[in-house]
C-alpha positions as CSV (number, residue, x, y, z in Angstrom):
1,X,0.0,0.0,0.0
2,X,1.5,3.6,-1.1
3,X,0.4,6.2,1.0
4,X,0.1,9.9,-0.7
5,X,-0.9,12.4,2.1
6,X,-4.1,10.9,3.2
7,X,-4.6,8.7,0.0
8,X,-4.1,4.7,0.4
9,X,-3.8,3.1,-2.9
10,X,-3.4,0.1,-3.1
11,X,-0.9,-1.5,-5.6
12,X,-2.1,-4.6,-7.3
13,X,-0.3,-7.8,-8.1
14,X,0.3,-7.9,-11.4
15,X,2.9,-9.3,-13.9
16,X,4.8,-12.7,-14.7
17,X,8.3,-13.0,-13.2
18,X,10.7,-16.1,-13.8
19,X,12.8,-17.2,-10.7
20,X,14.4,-20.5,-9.5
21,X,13.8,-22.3,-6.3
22,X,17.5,-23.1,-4.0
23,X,18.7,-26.3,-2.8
24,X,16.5,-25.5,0.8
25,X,13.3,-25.2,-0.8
26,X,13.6,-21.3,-0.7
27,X,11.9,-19.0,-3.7
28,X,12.3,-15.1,-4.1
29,X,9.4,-13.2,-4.0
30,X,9.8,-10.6,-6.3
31,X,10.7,-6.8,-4.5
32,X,7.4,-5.2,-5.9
33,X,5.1,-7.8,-4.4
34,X,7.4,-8.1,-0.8
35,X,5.6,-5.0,0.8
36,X,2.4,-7.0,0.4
37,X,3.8,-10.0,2.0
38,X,6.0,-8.5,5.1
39,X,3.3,-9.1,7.4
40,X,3.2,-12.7,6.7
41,X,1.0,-15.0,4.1
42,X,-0.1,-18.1,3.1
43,X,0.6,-20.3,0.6
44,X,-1.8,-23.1,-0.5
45,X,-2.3,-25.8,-3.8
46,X,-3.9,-23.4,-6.2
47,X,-6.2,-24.3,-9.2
48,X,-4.4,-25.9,-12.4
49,X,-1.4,-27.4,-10.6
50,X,-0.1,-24.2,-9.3
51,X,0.4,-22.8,-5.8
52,X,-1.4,-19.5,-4.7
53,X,0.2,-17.4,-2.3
54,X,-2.2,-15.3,0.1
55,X,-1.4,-12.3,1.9
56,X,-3.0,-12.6,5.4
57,X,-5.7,-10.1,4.9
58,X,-6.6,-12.0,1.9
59,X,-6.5,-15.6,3.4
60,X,-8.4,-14.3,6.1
61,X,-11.5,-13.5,3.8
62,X,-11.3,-16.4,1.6
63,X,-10.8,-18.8,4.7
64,X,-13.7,-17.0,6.4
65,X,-15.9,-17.8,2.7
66,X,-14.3,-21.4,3.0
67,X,-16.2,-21.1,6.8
68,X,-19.3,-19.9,5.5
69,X,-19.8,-23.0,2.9
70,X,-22.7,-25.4,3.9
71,X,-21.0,-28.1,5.6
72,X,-24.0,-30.5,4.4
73,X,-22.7,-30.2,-0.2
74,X,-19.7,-32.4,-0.6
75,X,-18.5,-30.1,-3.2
76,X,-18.2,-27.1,-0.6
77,X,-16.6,-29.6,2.2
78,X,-14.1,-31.0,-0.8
79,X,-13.2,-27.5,-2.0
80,X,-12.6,-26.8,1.5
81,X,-10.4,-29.6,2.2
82,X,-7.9,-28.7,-0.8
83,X,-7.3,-25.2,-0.1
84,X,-7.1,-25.4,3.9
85,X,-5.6,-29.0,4.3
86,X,-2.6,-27.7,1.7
87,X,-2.2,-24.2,3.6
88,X,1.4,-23.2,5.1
89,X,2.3,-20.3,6.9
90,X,5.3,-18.6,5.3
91,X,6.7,-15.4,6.4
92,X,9.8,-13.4,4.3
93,X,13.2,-13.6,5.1
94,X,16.0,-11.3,5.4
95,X,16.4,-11.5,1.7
96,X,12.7,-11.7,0.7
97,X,12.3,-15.3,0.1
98,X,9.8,-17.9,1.1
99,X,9.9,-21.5,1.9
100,X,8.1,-23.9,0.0
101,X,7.1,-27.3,1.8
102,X,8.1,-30.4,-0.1
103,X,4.3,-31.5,-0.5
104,X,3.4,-28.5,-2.2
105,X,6.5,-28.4,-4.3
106,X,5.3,-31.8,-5.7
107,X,1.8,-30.9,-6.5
108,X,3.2,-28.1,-8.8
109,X,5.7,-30.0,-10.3
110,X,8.4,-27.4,-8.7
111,X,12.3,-28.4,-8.6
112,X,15.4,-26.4,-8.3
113,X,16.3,-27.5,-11.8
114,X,13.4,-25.6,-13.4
115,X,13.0,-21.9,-13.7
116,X,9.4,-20.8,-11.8
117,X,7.3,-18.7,-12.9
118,X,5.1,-15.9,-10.9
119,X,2.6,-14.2,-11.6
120,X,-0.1,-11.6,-10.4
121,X,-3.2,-12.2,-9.8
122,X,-4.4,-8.8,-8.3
123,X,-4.7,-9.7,-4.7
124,X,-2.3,-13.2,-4.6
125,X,0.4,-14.4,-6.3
126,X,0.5,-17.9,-8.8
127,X,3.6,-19.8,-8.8
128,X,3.6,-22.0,-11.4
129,X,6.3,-25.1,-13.1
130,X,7.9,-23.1,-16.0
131,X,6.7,-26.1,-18.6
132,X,2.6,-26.5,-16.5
133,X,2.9,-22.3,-17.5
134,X,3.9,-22.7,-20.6
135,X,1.4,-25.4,-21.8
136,X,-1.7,-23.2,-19.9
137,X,-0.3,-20.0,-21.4
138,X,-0.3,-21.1,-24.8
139,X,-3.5,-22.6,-24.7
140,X,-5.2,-19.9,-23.2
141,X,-3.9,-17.4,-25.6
142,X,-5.4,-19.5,-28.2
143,X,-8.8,-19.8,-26.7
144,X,-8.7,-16.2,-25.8
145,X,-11.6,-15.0,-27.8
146,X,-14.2,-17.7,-27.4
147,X,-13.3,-17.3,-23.2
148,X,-13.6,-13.5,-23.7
149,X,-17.3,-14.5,-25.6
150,X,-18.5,-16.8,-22.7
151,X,-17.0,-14.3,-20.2
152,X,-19.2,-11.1,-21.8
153,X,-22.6,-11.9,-19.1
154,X,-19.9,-10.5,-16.1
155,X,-19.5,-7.2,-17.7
156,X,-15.3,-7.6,-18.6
């Protein structure tokens, strides 16, 4: 958050960024999205075989929507289950890295041999295998315009 005066703005999360993961695990968060992350954050299996990464304030509304699901619908208690049951607590380092736990290193096919890829998704971060990236990317960017079509009821 940049503060002008008495204006909060809030800077979104935007971008793709390539990076590496070290022999311990560790991944840099790039600078422009650390501010976001100082106070802490959560990391969690994300859709599409990536990982999401949650600052606090935003875990704290999606877990209290996770909360709010009818307990009764097995899709809302299965839903549940994968984001909250894969959820770590990671906080920055001194040189603005996070730790990624093993399990949730396999479930995105991350390993220190591969770059990774980050991007922005407004309010969380994506990280995602170079190659799982690659294959979405390109296949997105060929359905682009019959997603944009079905996507025209929400007003984008």
């Amino acid at each position: 958050m940049v503060e002008s005066g008495k204006l909060k703005i809030k800077i979104m999360m935007i971008g793709e960024y390539q990076h590496k993961l070290d022999e311990k695990n560790r991944m840099a968060i790039p600078a422009k999205f650390r501010v976001d992350l100082k106070k802490g954050a959560v990391v969690t299996r994300g859709l599409d075989n990536c990982l999401t990464v949650y600052p606090l304030a935003e875990w704290k509304k999606l877990a209290d929507k996770l909360a709010a699901l009818p307990i009764s619908q097995g899709n809302s208690r299965a839903f549940a289950r994968f984001l909250l049951s894969g959820a770590a607590d990671v906080s920055l380092d001194g040189n603005g890295r996070i730790l990624l736990p093993d399990y949730l290193k396999s479930f995105a096919h991350l390993n220190s041999k591969d770059k990774v890829i980050v991007i922005g998704m407004q309010n969380r971060l994506e990280i995602w295998s170079e190659k799982d990236w690659d294959v979405y990317r390109k296949q997105t960017e060929k359905d682009s315009i019959k997603i944009a079509e079905e996507l025209e009821n929400l007003n984008i």
